[in-house]
N, CA, C and O atoms as CSV, one atom per row, in Angstrom:
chain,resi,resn,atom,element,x,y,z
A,1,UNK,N,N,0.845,-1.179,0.000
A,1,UNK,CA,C,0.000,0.000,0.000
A,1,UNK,C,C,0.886,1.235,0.000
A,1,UNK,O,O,1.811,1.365,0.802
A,2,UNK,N,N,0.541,2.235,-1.024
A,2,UNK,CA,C,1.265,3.400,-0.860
A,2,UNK,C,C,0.602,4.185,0.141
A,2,UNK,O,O,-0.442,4.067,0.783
A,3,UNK,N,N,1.901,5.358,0.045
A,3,UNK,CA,C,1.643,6.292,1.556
A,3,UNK,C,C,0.299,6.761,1.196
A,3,UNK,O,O,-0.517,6.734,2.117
A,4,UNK,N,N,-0.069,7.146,0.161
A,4,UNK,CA,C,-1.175,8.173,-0.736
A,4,UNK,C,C,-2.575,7.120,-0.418
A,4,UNK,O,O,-3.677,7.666,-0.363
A,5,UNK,N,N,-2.477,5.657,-0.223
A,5,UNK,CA,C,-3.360,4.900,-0.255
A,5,UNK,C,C,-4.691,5.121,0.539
A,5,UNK,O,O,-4.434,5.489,1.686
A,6,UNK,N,N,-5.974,5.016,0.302
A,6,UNK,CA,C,-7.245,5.413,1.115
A,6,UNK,C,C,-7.882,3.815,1.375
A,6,UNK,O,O,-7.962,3.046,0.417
A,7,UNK,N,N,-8.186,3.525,2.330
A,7,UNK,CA,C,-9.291,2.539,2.642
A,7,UNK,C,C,-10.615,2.955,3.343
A,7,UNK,O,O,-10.478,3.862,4.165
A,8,UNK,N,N,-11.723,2.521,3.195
A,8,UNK,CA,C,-12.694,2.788,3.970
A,8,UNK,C,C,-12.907,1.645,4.940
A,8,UNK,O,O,-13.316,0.500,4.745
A,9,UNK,N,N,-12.557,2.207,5.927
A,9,UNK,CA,C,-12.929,0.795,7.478
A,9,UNK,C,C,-14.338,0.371,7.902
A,9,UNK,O,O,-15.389,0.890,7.524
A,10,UNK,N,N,-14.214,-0.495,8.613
A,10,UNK,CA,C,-15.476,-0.940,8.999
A,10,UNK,C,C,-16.053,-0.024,9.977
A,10,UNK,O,O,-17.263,0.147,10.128
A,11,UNK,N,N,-15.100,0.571,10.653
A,11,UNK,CA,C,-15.892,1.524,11.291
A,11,UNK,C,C,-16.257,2.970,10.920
A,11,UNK,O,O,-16.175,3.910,11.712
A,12,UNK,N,N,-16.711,3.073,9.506
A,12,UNK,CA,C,-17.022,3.986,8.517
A,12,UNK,C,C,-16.129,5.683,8.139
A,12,UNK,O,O,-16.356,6.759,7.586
A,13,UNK,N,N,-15.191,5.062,8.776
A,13,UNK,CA,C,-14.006,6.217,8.643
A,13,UNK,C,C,-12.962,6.045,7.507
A,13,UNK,O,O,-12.361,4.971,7.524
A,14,UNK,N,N,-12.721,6.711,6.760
A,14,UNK,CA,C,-12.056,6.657,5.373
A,14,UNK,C,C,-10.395,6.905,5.868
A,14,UNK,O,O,-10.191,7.967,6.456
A,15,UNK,N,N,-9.196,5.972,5.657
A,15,UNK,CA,C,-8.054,6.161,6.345
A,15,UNK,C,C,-7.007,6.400,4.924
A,15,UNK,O,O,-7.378,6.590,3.766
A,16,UNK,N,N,-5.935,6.338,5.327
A,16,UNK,CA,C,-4.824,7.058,4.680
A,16,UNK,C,C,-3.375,7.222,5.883
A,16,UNK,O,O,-3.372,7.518,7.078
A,17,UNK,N,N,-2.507,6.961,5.151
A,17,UNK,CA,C,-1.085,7.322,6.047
A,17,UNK,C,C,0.070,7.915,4.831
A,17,UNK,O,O,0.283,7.716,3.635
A,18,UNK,N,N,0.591,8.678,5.836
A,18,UNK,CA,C,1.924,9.594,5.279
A,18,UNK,C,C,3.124,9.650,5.974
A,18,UNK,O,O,2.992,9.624,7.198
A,19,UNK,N,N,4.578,9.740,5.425
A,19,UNK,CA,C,5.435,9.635,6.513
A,19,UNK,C,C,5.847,11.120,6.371
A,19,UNK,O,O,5.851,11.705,5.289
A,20,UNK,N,N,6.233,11.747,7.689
A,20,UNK,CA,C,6.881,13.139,7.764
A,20,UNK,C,C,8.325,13.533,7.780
A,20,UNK,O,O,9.196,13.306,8.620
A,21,UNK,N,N,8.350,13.963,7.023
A,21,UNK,CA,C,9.389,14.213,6.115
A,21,UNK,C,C,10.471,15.478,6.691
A,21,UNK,O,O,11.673,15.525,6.430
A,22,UNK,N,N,9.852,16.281,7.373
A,22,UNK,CA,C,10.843,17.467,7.934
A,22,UNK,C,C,11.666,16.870,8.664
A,22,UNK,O,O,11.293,16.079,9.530
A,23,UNK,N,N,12.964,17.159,8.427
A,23,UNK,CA,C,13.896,16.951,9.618
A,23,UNK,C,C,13.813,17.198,11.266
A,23,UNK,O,O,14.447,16.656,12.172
A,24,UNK,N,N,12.724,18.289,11.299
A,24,UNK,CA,C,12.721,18.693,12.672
A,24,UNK,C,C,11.208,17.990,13.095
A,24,UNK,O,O,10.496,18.409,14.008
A,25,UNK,N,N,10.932,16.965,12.318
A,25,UNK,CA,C,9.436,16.772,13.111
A,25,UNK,C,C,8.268,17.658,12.480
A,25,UNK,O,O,8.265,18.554,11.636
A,26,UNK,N,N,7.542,17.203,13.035
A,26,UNK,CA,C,5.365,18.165,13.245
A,26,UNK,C,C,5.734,19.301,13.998
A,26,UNK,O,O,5.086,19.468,15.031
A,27,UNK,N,N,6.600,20.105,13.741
A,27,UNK,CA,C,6.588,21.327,15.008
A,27,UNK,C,C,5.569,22.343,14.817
A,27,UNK,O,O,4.500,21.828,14.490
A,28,UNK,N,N,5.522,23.830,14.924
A,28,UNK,CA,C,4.244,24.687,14.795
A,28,UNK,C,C,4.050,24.762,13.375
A,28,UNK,O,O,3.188,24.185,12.712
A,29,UNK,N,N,4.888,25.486,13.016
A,29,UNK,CA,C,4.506,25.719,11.218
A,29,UNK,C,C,3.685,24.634,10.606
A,29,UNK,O,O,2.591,24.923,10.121
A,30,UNK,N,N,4.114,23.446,10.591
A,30,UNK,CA,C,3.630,22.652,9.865
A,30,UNK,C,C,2.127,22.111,10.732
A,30,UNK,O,O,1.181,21.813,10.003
A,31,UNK,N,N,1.959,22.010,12.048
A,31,UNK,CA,C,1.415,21.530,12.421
A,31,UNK,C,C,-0.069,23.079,12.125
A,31,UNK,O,O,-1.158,23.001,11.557
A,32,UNK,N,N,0.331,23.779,12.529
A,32,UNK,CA,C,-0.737,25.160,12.093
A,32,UNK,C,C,-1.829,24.583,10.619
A,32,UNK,O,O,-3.035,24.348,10.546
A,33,UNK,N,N,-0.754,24.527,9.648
A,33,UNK,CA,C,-0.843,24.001,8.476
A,33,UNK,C,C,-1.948,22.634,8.007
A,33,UNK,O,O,-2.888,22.738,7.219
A,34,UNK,N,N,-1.677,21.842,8.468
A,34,UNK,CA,C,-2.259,20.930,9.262
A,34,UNK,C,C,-3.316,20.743,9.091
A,34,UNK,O,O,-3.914,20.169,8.181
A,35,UNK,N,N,-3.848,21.566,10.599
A,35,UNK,CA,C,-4.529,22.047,11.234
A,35,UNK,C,C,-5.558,23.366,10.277
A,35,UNK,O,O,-6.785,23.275,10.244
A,36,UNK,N,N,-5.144,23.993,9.891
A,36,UNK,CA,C,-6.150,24.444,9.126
A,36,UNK,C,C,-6.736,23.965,7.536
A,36,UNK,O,O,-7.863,24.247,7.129
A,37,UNK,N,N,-5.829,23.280,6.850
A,37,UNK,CA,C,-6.626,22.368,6.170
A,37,UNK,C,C,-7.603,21.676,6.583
A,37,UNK,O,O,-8.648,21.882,5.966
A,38,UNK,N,N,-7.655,20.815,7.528
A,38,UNK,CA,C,-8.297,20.286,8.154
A,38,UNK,C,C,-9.651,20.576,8.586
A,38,UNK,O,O,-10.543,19.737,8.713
A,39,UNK,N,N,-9.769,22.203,8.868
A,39,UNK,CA,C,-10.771,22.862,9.407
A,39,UNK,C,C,-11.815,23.094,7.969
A,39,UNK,O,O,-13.038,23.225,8.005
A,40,UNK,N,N,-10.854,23.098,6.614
A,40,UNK,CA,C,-11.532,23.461,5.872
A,40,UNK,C,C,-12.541,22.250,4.975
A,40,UNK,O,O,-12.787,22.381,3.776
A,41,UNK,N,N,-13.198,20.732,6.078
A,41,UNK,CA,C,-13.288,19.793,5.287
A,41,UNK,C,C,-14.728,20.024,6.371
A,41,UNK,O,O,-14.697,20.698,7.401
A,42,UNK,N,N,-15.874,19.327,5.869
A,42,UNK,CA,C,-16.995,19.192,6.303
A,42,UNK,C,C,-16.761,17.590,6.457
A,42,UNK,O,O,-17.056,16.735,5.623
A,43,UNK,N,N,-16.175,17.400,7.693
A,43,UNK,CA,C,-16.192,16.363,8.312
A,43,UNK,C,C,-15.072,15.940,9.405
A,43,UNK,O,O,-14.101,16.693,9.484
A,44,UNK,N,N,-15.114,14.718,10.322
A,44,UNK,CA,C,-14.464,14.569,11.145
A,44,UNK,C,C,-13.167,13.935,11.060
A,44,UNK,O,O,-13.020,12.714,11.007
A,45,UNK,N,N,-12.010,14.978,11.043
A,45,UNK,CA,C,-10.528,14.690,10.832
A,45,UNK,C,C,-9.614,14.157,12.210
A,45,UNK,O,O,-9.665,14.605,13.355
A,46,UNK,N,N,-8.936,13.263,11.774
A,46,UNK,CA,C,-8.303,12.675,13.042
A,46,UNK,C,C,-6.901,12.353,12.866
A,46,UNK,O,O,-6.978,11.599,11.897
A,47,UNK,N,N,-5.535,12.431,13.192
A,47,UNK,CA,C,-4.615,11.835,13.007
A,47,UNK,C,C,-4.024,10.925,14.226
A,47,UNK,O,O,-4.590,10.968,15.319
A,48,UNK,N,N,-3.124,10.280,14.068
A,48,UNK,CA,C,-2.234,9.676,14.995
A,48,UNK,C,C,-0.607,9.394,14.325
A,48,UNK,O,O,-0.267,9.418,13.142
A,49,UNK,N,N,0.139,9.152,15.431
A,49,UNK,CA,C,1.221,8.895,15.030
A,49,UNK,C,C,2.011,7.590,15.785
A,49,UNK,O,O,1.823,7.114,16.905
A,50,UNK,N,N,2.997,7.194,14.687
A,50,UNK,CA,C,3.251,5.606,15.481
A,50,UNK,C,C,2.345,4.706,14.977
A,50,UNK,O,O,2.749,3.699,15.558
A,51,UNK,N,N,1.451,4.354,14.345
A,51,UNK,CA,C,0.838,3.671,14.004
A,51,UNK,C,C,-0.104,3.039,14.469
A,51,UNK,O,O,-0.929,2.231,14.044
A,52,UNK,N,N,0.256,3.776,15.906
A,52,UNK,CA,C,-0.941,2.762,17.328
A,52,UNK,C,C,-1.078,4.371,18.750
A,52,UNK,O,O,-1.642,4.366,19.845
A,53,UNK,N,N,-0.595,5.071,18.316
A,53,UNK,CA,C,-0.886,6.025,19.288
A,53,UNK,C,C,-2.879,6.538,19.027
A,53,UNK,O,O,-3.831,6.091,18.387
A,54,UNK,N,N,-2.640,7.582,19.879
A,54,UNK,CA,C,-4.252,7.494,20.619
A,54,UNK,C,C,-5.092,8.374,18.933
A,54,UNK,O,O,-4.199,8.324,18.087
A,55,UNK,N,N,-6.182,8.965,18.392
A,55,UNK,CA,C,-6.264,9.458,17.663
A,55,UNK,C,C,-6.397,10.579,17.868
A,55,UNK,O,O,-6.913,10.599,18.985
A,56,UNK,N,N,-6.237,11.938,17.421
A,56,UNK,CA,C,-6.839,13.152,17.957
A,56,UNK,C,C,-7.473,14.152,17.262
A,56,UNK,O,O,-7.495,13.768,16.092
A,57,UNK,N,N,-7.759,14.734,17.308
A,57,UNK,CA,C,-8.436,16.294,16.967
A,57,UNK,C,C,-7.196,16.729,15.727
A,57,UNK,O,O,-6.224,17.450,15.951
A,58,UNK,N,N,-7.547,16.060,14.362
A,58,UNK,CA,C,-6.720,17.284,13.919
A,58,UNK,C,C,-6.836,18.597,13.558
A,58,UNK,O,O,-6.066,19.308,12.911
A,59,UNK,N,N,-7.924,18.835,14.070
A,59,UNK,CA,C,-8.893,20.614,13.660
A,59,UNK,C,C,-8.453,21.393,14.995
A,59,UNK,O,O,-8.804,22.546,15.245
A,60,UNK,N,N,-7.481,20.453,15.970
A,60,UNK,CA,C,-6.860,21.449,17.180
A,60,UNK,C,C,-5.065,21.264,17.302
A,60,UNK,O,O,-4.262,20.395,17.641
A,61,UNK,N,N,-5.055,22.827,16.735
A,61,UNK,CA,C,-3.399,23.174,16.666
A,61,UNK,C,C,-2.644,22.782,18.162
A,61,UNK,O,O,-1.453,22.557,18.378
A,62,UNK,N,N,-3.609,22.788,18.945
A,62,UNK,CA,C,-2.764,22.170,20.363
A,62,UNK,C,C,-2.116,20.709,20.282
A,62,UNK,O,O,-0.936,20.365,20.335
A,63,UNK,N,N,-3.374,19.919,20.126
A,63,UNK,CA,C,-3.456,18.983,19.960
A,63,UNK,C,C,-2.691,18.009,19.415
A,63,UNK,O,O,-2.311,16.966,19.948
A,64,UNK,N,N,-2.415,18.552,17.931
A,64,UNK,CA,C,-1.399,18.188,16.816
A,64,UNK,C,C,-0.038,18.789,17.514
A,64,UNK,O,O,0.869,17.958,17.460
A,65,UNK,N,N,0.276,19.807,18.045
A,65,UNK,CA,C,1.897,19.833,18.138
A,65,UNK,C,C,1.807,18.920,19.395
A,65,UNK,O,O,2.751,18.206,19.057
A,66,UNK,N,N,1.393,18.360,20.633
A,66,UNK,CA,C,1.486,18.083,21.274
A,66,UNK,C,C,1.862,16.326,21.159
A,66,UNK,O,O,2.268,15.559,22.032
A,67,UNK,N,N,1.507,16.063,19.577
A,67,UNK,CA,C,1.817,14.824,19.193
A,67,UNK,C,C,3.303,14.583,19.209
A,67,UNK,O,O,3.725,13.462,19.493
A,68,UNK,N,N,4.262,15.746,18.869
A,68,UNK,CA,C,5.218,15.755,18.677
A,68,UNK,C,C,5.674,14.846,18.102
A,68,UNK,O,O,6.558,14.306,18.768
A,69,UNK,N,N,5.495,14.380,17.128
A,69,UNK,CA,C,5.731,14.086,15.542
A,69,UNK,C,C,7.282,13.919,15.160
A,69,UNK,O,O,7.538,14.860,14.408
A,70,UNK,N,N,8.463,13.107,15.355
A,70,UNK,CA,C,9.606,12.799,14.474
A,70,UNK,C,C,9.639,12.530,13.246
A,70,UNK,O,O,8.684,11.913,12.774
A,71,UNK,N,N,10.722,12.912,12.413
A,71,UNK,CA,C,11.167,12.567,11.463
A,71,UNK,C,C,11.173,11.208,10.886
A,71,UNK,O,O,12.170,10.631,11.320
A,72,UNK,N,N,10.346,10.280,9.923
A,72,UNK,CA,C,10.643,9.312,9.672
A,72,UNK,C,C,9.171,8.598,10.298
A,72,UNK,O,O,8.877,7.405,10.212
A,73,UNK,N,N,8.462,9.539,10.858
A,73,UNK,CA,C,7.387,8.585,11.759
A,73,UNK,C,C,6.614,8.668,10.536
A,73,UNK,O,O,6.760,9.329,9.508
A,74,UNK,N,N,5.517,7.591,11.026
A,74,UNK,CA,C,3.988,7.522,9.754
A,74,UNK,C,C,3.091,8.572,10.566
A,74,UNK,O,O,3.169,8.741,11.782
A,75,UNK,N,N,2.274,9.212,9.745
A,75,UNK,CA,C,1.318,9.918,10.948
A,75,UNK,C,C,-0.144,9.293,9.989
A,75,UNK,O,O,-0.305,9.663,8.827
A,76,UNK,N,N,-1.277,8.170,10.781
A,76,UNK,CA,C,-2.509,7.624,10.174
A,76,UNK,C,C,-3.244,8.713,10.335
A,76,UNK,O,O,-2.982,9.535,11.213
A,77,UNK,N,N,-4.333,8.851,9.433
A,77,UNK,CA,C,-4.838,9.863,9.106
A,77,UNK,C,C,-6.204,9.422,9.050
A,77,UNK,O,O,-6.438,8.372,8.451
A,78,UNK,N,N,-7.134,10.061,9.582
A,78,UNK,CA,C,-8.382,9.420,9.092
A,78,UNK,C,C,-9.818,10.101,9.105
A,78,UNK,O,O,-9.877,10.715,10.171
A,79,UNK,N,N,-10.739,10.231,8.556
A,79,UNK,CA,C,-11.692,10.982,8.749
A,79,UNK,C,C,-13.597,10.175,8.328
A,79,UNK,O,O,-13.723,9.003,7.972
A,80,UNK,N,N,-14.409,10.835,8.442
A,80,UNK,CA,C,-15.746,10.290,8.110
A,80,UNK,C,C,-16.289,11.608,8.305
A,80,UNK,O,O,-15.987,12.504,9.093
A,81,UNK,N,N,-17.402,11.490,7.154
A,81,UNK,CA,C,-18.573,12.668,6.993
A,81,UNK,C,C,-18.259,12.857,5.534
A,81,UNK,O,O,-17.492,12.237,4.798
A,82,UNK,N,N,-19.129,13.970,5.292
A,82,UNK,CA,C,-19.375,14.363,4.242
A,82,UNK,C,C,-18.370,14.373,3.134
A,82,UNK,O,O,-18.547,13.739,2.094
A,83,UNK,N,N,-17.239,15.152,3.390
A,83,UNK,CA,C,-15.838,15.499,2.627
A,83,UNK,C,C,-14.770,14.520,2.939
A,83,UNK,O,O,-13.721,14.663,2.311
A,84,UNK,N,N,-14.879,13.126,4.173
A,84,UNK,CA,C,-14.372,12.558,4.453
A,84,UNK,C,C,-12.766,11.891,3.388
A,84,UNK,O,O,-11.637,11.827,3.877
A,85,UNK,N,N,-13.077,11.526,2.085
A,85,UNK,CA,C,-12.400,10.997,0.928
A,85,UNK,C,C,-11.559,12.187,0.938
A,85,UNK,O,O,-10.525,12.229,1.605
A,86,UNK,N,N,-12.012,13.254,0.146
A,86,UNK,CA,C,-11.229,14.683,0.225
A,86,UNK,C,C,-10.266,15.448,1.501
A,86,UNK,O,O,-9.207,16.062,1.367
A,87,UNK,N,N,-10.928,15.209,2.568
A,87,UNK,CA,C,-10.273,15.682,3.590
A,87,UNK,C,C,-8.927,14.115,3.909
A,87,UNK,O,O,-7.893,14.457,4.483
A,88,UNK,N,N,-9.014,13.110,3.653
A,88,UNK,CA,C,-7.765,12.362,3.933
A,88,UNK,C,C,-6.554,12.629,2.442
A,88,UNK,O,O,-5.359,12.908,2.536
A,89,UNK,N,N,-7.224,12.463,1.374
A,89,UNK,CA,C,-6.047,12.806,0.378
A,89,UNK,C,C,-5.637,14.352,0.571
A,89,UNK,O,O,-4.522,14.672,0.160
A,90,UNK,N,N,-6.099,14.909,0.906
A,90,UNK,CA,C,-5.515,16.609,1.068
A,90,UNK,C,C,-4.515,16.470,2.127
A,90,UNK,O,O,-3.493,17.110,1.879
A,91,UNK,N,N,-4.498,15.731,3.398
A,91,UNK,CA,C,-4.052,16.098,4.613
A,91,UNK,C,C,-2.423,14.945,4.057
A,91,UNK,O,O,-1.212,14.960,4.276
A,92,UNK,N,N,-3.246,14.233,3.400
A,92,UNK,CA,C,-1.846,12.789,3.294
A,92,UNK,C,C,-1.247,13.710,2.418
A,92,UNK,O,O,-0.124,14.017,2.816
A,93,UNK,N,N,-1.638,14.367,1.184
A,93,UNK,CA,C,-0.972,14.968,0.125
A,93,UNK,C,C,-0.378,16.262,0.861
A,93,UNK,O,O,0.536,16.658,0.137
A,94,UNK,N,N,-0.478,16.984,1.831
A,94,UNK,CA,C,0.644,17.858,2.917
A,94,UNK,C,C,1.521,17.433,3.226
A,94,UNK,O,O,2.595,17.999,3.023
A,95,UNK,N,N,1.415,16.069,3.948
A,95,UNK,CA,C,2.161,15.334,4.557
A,95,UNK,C,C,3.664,15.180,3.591
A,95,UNK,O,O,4.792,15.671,3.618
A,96,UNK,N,N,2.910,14.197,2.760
A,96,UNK,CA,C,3.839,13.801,1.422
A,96,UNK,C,C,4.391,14.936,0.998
A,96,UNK,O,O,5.445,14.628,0.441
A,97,UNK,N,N,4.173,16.483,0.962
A,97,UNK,CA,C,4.880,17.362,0.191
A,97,UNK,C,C,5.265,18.394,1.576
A,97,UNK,O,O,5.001,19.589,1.710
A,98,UNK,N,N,5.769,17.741,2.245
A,98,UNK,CA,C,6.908,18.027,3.129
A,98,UNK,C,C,6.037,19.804,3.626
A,98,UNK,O,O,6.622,20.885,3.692
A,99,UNK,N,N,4.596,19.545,3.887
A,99,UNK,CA,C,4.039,20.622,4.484
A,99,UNK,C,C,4.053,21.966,3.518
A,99,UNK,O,O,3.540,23.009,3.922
A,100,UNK,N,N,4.669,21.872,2.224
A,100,UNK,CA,C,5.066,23.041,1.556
A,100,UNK,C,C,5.344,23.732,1.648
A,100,UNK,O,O,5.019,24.817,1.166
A,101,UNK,N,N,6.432,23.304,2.628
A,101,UNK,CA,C,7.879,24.023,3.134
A,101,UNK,C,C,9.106,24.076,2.454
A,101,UNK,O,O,10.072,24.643,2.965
């Protein structure tokens, strides 16, 4: 499965993973970034990192830097609702382009 890849789960949330690419991690810039894409999807956005950490709020800039995010990590991505499909390839396609930084 590529990083770009979407599945829809059984528990009706549409997923996706990306690996982060900045040398310094998810710090503010990118995580801001993020974070307001995110806001701009009519539906419920979630990330995690590690592959098994907890899921969170990615529509809260706290939230997301507090993940503190390394270099090299996967961050799962996942959402449901309306824009659900759209809101995971947008957030994976940030990811993948190194925040457009």
């Amino acid at each position: 499965m590529s990083d770009a890849a979407q599945t829809q789960g059984e528990d009706s949330f549409v997923h996706g993973e990306a690996v982060v690419r900045d040398p310094t991690g998810l710090h503010a810039r990118p995580a801001v970034k993020l974070t307001k894409l995110a806001k701009s999807f009519e539906a419920k956005v979630e990330i995690r990192g590690g592959g098994n950490g907890p899921w969170i709020n990615a529509k809260s800039p706290n939230a997301v830097m507090k993940m503190k995010a390394g270099f090299g990590e996967t961050l799962g991505v996942r959402a449901s609702g309306a824009q659900a499909h759209d809101a995971v390839a947008a957030l994976v396609g940030l990811i993948e382009r190194n925040f457009d930084g």
